[in-house]
DRENDO-1510 file (C-alpha; in Angstrom, 1 decimal, always signed):
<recs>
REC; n; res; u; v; w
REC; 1; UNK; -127.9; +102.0; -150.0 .
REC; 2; UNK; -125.1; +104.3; -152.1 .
REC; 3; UNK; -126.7; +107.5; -153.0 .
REC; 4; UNK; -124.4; +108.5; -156.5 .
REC; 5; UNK; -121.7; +111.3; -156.3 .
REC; 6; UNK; -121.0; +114.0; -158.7 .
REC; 7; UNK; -117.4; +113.0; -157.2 .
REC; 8; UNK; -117.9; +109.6; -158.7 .
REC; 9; UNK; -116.3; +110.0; -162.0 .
REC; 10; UNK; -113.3; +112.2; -160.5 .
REC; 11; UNK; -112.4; +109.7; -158.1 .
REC; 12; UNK; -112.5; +106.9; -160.8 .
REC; 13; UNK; -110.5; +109.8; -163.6 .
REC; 14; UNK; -108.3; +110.5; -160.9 .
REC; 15; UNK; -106.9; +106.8; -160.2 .
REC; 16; UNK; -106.3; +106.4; -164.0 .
REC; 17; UNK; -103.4; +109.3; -163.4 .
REC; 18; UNK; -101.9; +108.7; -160.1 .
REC; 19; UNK; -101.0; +106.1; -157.9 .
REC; 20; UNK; -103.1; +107.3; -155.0 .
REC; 21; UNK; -106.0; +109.5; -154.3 .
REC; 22; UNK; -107.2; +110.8; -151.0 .
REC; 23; UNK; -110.6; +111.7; -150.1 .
REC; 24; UNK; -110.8; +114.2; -147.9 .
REC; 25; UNK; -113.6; +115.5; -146.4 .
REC; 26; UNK; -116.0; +116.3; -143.1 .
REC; 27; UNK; -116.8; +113.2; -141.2 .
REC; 28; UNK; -120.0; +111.5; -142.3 .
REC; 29; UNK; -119.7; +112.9; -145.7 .
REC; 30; UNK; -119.8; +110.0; -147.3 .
REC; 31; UNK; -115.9; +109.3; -148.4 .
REC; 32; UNK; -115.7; +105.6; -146.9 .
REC; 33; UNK; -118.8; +104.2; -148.6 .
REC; 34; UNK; -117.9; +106.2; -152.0 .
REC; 35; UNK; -114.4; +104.9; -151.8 .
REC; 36; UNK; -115.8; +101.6; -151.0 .
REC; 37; UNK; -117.5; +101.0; -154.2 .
REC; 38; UNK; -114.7; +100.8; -155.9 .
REC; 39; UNK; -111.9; +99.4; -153.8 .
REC; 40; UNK; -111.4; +95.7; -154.2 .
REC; 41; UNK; -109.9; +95.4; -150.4 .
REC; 42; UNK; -109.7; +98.0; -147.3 .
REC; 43; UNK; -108.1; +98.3; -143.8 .
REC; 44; UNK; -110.3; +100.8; -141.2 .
REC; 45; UNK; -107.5; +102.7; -139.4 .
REC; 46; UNK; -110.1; +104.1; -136.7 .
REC; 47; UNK; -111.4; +100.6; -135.9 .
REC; 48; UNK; -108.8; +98.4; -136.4 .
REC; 49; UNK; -106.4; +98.5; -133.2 .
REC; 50; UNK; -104.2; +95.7; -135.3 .
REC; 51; UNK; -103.6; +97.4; -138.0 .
REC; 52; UNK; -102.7; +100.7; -136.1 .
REC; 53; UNK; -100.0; +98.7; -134.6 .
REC; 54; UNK; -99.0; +96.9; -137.7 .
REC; 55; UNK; -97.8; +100.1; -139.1 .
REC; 56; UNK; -95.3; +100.3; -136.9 .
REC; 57; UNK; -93.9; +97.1; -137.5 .
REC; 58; UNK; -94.1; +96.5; -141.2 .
REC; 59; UNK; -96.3; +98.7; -142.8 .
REC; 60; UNK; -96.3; +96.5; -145.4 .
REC; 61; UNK; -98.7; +94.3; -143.9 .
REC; 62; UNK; -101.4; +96.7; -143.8 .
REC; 63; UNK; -100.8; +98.0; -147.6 .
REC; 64; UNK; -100.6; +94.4; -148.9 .
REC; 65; UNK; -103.9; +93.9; -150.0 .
REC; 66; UNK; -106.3; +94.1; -153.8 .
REC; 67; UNK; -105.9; +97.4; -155.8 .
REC; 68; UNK; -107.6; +99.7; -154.9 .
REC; 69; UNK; -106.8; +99.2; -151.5 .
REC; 70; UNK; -108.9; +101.7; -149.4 .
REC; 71; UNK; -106.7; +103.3; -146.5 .
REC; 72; UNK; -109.6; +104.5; -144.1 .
REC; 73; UNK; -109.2; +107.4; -142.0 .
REC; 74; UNK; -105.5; +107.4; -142.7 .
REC; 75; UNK; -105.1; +110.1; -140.4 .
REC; 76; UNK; -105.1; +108.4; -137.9 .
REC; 77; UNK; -101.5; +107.2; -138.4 .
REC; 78; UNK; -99.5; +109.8; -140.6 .
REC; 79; UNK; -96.7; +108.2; -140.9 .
REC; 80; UNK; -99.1; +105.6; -143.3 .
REC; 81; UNK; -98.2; +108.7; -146.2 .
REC; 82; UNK; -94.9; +108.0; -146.3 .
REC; 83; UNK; -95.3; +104.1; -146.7 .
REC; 84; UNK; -97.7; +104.6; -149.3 .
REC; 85; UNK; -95.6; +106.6; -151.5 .
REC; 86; UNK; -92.7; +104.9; -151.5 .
REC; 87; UNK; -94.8; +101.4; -152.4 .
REC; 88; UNK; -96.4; +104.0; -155.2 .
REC; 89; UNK; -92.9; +104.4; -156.1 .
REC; 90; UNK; -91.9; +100.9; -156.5 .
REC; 91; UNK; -95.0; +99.5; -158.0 .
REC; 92; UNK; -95.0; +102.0; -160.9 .
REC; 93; UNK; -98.3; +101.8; -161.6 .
REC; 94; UNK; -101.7; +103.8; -161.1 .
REC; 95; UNK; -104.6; +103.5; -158.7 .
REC; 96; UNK; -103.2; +101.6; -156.1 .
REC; 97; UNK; -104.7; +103.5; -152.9 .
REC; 98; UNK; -107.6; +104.8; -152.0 .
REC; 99; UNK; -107.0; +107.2; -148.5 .
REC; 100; UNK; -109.9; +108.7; -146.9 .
REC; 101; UNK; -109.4; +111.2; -144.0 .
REC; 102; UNK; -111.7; +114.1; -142.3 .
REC; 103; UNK; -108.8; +115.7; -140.5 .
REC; 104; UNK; -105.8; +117.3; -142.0 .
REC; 105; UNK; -102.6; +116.0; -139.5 .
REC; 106; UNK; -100.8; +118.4; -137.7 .
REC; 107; UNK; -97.5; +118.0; -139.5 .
REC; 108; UNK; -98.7; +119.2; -142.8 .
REC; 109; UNK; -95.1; +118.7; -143.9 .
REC; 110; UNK; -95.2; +114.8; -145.1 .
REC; 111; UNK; -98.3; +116.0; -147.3 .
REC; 112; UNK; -96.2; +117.6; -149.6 .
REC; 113; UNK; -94.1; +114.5; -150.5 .
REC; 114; UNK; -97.0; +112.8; -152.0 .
REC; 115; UNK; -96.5; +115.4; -155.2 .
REC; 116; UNK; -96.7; +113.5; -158.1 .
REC; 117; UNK; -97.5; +110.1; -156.6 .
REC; 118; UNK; -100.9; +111.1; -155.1 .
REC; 119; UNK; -104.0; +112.8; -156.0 .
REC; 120; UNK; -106.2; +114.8; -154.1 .
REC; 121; UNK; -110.2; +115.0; -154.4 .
REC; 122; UNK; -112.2; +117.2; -152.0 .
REC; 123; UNK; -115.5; +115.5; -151.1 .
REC; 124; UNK; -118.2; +117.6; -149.9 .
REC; 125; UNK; -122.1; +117.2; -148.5 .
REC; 126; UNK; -124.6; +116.3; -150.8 .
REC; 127; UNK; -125.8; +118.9; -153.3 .
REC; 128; UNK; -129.4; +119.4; -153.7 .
REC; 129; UNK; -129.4; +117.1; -156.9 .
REC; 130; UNK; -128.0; +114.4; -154.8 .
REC; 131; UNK; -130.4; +114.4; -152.7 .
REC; 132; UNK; -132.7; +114.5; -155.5 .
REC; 133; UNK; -134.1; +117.7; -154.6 .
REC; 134; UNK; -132.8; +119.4; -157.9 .
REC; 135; UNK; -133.5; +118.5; -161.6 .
REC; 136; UNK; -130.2; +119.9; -162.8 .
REC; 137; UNK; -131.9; +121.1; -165.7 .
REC; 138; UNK; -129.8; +124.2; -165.6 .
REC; 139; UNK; -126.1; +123.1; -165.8 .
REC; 140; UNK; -123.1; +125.3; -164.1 .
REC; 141; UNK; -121.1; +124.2; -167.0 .
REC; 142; UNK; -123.2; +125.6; -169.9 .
REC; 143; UNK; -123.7; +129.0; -167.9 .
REC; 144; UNK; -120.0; +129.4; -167.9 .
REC; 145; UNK; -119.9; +129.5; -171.8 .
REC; 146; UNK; -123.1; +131.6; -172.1 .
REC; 147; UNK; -125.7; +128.8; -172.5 .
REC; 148; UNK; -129.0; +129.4; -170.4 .
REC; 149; UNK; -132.0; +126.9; -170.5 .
REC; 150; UNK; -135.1; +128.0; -169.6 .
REC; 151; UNK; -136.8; +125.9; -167.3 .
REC; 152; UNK; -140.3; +124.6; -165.8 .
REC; 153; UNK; -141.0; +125.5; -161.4 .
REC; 154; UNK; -139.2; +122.7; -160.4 .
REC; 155; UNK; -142.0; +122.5; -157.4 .
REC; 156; UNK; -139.6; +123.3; -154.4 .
REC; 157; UNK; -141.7; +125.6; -151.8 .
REC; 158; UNK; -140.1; +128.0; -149.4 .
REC; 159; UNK; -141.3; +124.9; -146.3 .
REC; 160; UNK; -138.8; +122.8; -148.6 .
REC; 161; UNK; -135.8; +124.6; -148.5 .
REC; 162; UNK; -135.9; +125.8; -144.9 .
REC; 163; UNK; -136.5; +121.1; -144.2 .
REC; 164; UNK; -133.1; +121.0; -146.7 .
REC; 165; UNK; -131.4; +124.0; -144.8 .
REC; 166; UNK; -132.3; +121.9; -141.1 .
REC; 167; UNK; -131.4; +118.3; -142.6 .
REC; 168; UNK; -128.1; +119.2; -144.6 .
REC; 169; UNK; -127.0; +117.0; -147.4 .
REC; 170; UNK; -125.3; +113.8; -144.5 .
REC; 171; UNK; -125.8; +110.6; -146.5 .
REC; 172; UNK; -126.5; +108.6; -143.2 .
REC; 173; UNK; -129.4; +110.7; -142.0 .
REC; 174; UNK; -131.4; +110.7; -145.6 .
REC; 175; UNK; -135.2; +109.0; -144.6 .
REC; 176; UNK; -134.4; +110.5; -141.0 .
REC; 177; UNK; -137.7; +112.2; -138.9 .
REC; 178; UNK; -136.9; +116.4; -138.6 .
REC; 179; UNK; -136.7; +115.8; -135.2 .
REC; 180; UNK; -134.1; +112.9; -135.8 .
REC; 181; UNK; -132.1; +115.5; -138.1 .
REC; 182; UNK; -131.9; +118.4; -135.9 .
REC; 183; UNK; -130.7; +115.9; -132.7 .
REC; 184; UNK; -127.9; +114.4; -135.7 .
REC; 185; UNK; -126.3; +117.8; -136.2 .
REC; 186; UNK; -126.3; +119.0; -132.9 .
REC; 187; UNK; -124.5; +115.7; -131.5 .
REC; 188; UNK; -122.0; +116.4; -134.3 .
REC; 189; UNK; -121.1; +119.7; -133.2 .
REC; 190; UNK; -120.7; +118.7; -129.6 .
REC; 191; UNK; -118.7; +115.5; -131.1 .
REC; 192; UNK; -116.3; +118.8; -132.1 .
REC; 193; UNK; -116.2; +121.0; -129.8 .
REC; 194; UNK; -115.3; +118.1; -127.0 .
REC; 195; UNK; -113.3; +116.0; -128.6 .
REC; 196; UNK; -112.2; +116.2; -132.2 .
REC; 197; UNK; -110.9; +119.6; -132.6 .
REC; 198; UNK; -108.2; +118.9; -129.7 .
REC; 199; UNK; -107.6; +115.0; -131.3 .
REC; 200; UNK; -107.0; +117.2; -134.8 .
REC; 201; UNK; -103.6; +118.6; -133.7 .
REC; 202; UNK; -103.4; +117.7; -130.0 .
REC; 203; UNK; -103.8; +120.9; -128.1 .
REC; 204; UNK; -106.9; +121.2; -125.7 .
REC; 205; UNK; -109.4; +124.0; -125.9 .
REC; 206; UNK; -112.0; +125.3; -123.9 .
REC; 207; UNK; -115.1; +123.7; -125.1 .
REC; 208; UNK; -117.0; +126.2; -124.1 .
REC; 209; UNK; -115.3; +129.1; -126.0 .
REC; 210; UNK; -114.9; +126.8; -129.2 .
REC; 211; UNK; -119.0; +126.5; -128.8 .
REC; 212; UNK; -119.2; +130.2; -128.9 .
REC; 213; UNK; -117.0; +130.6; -131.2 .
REC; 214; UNK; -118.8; +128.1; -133.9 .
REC; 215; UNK; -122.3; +129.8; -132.7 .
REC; 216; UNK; -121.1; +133.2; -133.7 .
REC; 217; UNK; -120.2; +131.8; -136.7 .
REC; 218; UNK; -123.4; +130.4; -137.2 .
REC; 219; UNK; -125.2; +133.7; -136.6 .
REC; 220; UNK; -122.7; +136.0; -138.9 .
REC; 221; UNK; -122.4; +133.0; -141.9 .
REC; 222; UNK; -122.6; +134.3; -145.5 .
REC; 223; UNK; -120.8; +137.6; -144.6 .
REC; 224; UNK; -117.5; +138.7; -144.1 .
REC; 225; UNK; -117.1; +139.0; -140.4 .
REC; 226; UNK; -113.9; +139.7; -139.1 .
REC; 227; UNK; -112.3; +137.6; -136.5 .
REC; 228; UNK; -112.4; +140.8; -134.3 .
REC; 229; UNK; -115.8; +140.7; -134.1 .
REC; 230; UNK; -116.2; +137.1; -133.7 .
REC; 231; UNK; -113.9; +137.6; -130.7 .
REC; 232; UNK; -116.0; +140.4; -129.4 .
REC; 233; UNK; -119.3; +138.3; -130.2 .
REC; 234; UNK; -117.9; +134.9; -129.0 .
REC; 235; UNK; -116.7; +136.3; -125.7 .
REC; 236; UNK; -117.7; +135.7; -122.2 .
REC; 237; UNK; -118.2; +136.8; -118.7 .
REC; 238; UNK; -114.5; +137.7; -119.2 .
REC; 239; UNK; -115.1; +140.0; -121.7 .
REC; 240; UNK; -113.8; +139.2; -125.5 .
REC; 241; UNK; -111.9; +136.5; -126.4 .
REC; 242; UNK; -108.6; +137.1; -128.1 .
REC; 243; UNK; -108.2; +137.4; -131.8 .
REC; 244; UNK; -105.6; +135.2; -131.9 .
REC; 245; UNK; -107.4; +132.5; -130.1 .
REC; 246; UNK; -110.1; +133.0; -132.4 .
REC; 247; UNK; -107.9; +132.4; -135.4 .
REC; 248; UNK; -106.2; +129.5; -133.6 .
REC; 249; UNK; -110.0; +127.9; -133.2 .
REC; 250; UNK; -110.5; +128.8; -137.1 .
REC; 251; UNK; -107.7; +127.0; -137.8 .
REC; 252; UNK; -108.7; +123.9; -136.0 .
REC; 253; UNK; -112.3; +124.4; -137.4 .
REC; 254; UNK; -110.8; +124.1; -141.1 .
REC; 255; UNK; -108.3; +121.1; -140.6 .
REC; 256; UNK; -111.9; +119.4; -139.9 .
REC; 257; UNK; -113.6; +120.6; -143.2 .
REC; 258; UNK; -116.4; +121.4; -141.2 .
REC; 259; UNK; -115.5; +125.6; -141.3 .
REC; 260; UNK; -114.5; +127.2; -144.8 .
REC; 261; UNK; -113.5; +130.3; -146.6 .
REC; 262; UNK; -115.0; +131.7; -150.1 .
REC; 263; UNK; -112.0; +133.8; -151.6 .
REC; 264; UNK; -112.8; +137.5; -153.3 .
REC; 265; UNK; -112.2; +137.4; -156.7 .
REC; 266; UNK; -110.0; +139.7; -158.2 .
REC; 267; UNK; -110.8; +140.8; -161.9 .
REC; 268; UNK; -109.4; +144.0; -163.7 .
REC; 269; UNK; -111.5; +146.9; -163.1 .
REC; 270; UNK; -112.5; +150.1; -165.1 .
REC; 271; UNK; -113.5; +151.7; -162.3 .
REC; 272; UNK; -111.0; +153.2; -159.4 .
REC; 273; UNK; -113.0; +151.0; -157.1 .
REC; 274; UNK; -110.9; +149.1; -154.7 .
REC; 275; UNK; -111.3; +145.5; -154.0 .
REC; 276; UNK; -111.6; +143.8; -150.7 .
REC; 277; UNK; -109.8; +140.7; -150.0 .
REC; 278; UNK; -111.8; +139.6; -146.9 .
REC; 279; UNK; -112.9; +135.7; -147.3 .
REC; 280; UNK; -117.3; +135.1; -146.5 .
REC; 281; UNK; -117.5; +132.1; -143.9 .
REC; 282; UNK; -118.7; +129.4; -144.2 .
REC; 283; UNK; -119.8; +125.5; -142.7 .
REC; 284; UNK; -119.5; +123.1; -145.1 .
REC; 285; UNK; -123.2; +121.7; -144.7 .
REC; 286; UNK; -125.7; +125.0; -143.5 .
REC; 287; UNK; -127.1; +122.5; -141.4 .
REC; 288; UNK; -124.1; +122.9; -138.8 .
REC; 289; UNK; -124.9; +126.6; -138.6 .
REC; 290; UNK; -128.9; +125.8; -137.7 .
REC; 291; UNK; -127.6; +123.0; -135.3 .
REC; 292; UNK; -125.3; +125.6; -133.8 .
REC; 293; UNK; -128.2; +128.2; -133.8 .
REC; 294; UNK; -130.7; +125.7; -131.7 .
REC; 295; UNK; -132.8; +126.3; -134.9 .
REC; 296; UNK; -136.0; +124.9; -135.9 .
REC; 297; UNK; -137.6; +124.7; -139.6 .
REC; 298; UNK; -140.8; +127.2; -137.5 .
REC; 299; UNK; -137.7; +129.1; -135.7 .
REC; 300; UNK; -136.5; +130.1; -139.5 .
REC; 301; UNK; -140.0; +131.1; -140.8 .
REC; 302; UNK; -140.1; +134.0; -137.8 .
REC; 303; UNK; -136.2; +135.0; -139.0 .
REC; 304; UNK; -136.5; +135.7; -142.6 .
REC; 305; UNK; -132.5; +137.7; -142.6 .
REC; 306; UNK; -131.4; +134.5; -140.7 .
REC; 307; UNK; -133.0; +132.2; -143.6 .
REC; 308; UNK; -131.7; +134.5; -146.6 .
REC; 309; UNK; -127.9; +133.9; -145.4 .
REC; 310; UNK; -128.4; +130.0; -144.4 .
REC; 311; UNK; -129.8; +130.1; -147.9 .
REC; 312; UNK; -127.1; +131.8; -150.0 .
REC; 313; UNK; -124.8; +129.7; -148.0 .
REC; 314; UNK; -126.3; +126.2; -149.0 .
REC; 315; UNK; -126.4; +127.6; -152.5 .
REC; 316; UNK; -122.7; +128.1; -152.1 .
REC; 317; UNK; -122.3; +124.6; -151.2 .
REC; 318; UNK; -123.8; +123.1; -154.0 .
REC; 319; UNK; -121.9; +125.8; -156.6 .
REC; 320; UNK; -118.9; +124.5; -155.1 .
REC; 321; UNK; -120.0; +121.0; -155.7 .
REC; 322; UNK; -121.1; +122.1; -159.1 .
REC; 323; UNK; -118.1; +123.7; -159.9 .
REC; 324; UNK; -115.7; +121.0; -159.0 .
REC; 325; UNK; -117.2; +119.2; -161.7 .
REC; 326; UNK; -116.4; +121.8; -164.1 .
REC; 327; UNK; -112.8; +122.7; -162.8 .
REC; 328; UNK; -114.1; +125.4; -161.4 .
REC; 329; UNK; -113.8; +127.5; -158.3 .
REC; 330; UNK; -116.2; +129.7; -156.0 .
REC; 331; UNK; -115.8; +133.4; -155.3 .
REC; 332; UNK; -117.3; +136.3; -154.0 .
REC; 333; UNK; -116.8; +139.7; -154.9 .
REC; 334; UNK; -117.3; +143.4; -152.8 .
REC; 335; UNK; -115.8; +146.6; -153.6 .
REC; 336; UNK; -114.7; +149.9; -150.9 .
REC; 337; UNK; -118.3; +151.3; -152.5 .
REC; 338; UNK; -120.6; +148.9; -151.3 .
REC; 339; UNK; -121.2; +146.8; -154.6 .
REC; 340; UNK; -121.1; +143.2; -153.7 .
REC; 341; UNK; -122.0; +139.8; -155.7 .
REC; 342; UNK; -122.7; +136.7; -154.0 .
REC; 343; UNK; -120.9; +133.9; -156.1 .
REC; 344; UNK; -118.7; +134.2; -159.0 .
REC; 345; UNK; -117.5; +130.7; -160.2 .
REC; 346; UNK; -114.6; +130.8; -162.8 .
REC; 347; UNK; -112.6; +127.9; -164.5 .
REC; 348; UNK; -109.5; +127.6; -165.5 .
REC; 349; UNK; -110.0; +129.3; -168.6 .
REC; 350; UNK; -110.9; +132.1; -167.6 .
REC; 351; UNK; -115.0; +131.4; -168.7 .
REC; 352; UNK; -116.7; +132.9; -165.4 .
REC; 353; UNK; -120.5; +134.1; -164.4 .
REC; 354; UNK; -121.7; +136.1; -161.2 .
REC; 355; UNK; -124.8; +135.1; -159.3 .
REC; 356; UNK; -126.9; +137.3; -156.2 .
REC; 357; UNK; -128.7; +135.1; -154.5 .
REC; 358; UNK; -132.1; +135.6; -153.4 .
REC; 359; UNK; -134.7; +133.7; -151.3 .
REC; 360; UNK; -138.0; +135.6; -152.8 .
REC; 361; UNK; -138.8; +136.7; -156.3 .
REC; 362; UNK; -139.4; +139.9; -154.9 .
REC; 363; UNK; -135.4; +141.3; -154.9 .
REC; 364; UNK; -134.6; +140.0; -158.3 .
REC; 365; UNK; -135.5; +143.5; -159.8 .
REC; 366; UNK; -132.5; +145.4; -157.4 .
REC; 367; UNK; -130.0; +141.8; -157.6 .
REC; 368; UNK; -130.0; +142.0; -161.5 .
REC; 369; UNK; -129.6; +145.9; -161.6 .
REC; 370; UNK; -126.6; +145.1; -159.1 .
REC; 371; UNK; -125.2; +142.0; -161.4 .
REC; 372; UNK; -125.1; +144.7; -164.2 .
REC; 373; UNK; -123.6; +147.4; -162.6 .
REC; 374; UNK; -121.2; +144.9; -162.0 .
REC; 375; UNK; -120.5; +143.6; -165.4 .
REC; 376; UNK; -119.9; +147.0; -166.3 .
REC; 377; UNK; -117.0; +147.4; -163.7 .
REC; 378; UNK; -115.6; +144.6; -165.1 .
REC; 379; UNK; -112.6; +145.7; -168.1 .
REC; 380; UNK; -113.5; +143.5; -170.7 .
REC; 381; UNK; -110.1; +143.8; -172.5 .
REC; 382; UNK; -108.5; +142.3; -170.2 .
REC; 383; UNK; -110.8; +140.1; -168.2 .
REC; 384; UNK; -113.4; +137.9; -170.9 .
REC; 385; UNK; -117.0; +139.0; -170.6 .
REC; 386; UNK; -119.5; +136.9; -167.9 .
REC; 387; UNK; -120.8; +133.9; -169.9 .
REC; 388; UNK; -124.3; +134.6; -167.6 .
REC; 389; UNK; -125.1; +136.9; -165.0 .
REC; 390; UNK; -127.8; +135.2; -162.8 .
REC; 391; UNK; -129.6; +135.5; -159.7 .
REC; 392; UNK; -130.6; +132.7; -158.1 .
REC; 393; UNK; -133.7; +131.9; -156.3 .
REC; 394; UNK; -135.5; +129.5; -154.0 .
REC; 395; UNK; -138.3; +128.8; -156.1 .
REC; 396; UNK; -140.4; +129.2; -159.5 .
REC; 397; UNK; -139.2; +129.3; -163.5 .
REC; 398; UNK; -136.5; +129.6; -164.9 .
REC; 399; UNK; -136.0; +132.0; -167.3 .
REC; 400; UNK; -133.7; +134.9; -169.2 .
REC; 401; UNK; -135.2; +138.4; -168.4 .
REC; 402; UNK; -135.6; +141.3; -170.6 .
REC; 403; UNK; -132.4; +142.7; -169.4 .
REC; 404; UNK; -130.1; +139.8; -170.2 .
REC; 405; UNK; -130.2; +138.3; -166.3 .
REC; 406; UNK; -131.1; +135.0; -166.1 .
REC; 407; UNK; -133.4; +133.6; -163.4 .
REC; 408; UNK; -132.1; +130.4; -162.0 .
REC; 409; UNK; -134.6; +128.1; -159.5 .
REC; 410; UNK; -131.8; +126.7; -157.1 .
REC; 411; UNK; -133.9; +123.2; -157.8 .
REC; 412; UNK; -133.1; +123.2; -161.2 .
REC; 413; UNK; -129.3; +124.2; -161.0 .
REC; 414; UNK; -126.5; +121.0; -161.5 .
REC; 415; UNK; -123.3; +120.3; -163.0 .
</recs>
């Protein structure tokens, strides 16, 4: 069964312009069976021993084949990228390949040739509404430009965000038992930390430090912990790890889209308030970080702190899906005095709002008192105005409060 994309109608947009697109992505996101319902023929790179060998001998073999042809796990074989833009080149014509991948190569260089020839779309987990666990009542795209619906409890309860936070949004474990779930992610992250993150760029690590590594993570997502402290943190009976080797491990983690960076956004201030530049980390699906934790859904009802930052960090995953969708991109912001905001998404127009993110009703009082003092930071002659300050919540309405913040049910937020 195909659950629907938001990514859908970029992928199709994006062959009408160029002559390839590549899907890149986590593994088990979802790219192959996306790509596959459009292709009209496919070769699978990590299955297909053949074709692997093929390439070598006349790539042309493997890239003869119906438009779309899907190019799975491409990868796999770099030296595919080359092939496929020179037969962009001769065939002068658009959506030709479809190349799916959930590992950025090592040589990064032969990336850069495809400028021009082929397109790149960023496929993500599933977003609450694609689960259909949101109503998308509230759209991204109408906050940007100042537009707020109110909206009816779309009925999540706290028990069903923490079941979302355990299950993430995978497309092949949907109908799965919680126990089922939890044994998916944590086979996942031991699939990376023995095997994939030294097949990404060929250099072996210790398994075990690359465990502790992705379990500090796990413990410190949502903030802007330094890679000192992760070192310190990750560290074992040797004492700390190096920071270097904690960046090299980073690194690794992000050429497999499973580890990822929110930027701070940089707007011009009244204030003498200095920005920080430090990114918040991330996993692309929160459900890594509970695997990585040895979590349960009863585990996260004891740790409320630990629940509030796995929270604001799946509500970060589906703004970024969101925003995609509007051209947009995902920030955060935090000053040298303390004054922080979750998630500021921003288009290429410059439209932009600010969220906090709460899990209980009871801190929207002190989030929408700190989304105003922000606003008022903000110079407005030379950076536009917020289209909607917002905090967003776990559960209840959705409405506008007195005070101009709006009050946004993370079941009810889409594209």
């Amino acid at each position: 069964m195909y659950y629907p994309r938001i990514a859908d109608k970029e992928l199709v947009n994006r062959l009408e312009s160029a002559g390839a697109v590549v899907i890149e992505g986590p593994k088990a996101c979802g790219k192959t069976v996306m790509a596959r319902q459009i292709a009209s023929s496919e070769v699978l790179l990590d299955i297909d021993a053949n074709a692997r060998q093929a390439i070598a001998v006349d790539p042309n073999l493997v890239l003869s084949g119906e438009v779309p042809r899907l190019i799975d796990e491409w990868q796999i074989e770099p030296s595919i990228w080359n092939h496929i833009r020179r037969t962009v080149d001769e065939r002068q014509d658009v959506g030709q390949f479809i190349l799916t991948g959930s590992a950025i190569p090592a040589d990064d260089i032969t990336r850069h040739t495809g400028a021009g020839r082929i397109s790149r779309l960023k496929l993500r987990t599933m977003s609450l509404q694609e689960t259909a666990h949101s109503s998308g009542d509230v759209s991204l795209q109408d906050l940007l430009i100042g537009h707020y619906t109110a909206c009816a409890d779309p009925g999540l309860k706290l028990q069903d965000i923490i079941e979302q936070l355990c299950w993430g949004g995978w497309p092949g474990n949907i109908g799965l038992s919680n126990r089922a779930h939890l044994t998916a992610q944590r086979d996942y992250l031991e699939e990376i930390q023995r095997v994939d993150i030294a097949r990404v760029d060929g250099v072996r690590r210790d398994p075990g430090n690359v465990s502790r590594v992705i379990r500090s993570l796990a413990r410190n997502v949502a903030t802007l912990v330094s890679a000192r402290t992760i070192a310190a943190d990750a560290g074992g009976a040797d004492g700390p790890l190096d920071d270097d080797t904690v960046r090299d491990y980073l690194a690794a983690l992000q050429r497999l889209m499973i580890y990822e960076e929110q930027p701070a956004w940089s707007p011009h201030l009244r204030s003498r308030s200095i920005l920080r530049k430090s990114p918040k980390r991330h996993f692309v699906d929160p459900s890594l970080a509970v695997a990585a934790l040895g979590a349960t859904p009863e585990l996260l009802l004891r740790d409320l702190n630990s629940l509030g930052l796995l929270f604001e960090s799946m509500v970060y995953r589906d703004l970024s899906v969101y925003a995609r969708a509007c051209d947009s991109s995902v920030y955060h912001y935090r000053d040298n005095t303390g004054l922080e905001v979750d998630a500021i998404v921003e288009n290429r127009q410059g439209d932009w709002c600010a969220f906090e993110v709460k899990l209980g009703a009871g801190q929207v009082d002190k989030a929408a008192v700190s989304l105003l003092k922000f606003r008022d930071r903000v110079d407005a002659r030379k950076s536009k105005v917020p289209g909607t300050l917002g905090v967003i919540v776990s559960s209840g309405y959705g409405f506008l409060r007195n005070d101009g913040v709006a009050v946004i049910p993370i079941g009810a937020l889409g594209p």
